[in-house]
C-alpha positions as CSV (number, residue, x, y, z in Angstrom):
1,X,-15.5,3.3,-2.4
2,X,-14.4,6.9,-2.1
3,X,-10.9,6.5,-1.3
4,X,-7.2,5.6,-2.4
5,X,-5.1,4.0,0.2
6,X,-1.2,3.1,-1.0
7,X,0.6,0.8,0.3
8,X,4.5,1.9,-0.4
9,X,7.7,-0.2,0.0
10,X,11.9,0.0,-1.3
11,X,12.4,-1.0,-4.7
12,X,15.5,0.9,-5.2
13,X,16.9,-2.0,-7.2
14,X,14.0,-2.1,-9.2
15,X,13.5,-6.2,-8.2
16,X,10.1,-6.1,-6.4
17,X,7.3,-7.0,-9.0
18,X,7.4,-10.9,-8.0
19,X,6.9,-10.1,-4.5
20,X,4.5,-7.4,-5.1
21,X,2.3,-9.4,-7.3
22,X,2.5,-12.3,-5.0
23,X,1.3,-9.5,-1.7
24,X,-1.4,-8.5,-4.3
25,X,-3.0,-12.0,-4.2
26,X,-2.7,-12.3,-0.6
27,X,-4.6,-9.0,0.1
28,X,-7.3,-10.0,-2.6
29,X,-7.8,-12.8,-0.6
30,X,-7.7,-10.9,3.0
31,X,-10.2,-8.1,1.6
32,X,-12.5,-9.8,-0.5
33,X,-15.6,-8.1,-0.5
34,X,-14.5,-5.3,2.0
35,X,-12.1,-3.4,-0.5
36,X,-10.6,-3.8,-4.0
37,X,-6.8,-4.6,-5.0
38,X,-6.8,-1.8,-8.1
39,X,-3.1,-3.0,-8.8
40,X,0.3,-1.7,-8.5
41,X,3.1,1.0,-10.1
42,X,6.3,0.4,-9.7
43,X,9.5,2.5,-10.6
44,X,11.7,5.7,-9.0
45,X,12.8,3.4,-6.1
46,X,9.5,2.4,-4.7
47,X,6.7,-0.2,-5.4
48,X,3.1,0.7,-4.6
49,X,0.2,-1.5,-4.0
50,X,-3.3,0.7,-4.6
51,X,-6.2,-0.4,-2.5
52,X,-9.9,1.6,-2.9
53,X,-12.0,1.4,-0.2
54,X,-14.8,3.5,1.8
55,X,-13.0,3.0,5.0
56,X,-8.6,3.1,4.9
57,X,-8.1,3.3,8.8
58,X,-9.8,-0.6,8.8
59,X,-8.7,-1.5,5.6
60,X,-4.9,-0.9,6.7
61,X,-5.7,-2.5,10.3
62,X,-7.0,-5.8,8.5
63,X,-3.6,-5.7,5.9
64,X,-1.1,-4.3,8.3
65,X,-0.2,-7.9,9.5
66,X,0.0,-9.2,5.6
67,X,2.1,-6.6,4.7
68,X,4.2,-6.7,7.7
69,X,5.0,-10.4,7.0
70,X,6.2,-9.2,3.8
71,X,9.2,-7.9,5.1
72,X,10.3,-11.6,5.7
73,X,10.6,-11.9,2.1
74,X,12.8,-8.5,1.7
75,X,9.5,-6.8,0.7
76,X,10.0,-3.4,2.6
77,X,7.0,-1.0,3.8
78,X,7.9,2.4,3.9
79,X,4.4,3.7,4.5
80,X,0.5,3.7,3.9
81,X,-1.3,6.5,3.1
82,X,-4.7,7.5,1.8
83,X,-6.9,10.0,0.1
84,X,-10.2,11.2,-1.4
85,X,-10.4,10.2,-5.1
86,X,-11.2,14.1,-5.2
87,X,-8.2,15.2,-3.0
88,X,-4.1,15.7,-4.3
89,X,-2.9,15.1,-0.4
90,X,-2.4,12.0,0.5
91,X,-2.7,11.4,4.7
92,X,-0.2,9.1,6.6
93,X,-1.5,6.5,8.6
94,X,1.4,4.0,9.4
95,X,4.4,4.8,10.4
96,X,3.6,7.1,12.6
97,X,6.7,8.9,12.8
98,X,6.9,9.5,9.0
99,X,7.9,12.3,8.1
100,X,7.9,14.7,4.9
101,X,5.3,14.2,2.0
102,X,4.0,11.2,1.0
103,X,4.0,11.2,-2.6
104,X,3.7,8.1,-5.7
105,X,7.0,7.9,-7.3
């Protein structure tokens, strides 16, 4: 697994742990064996789930549903992005219209 893909969503009330524990467990589940649930960070206004895996394009396709279902439950994406565990820059994949940098808070 050569890769860090981040799943980011709105925390700016700084209320989001539950959820994003809870969305943890559910990708566990949906990714077992395929990629691994490192954990989350949380604070600056945005939660982030990290997710390493040797393919992000599938890894996102497979969660995209999961996360997007979130949103039911006031758990906002704002985007997923990945990396090279060797690389600074992260690359958008979802939305795509984002715009700016994607960085961890």
């Amino acid at each position: 697994m050569n890769y860090q893909l981040v799943i980011q969503f709105e925390d700016e009330a700084g209320e989001a742990l539950e959820k994003i524990e809870a969305l943890e467990d559910q990708l566990i589940d949906v990714l077992d064996g395929v990629a691994e649930v490192d954990g989350h960070e949380i604070g600056s206004g945005t939660a982030n789930i990290i997710i390493h895996t040797s393919s992000p394009k599938k890894v996102w396709e497979k969660v995209e549903p999961v996360v997007e279902k979130a949103a039911e439950d006031d758990l906002v994406a704002i985007a997923a992005a990945y990396r090279p565990f060797d690389a600074e820059d992260y690359t958008v994949l979802w939305p795509a219209d984002f715009e700016g940098d994607f960085e961890l808070a």
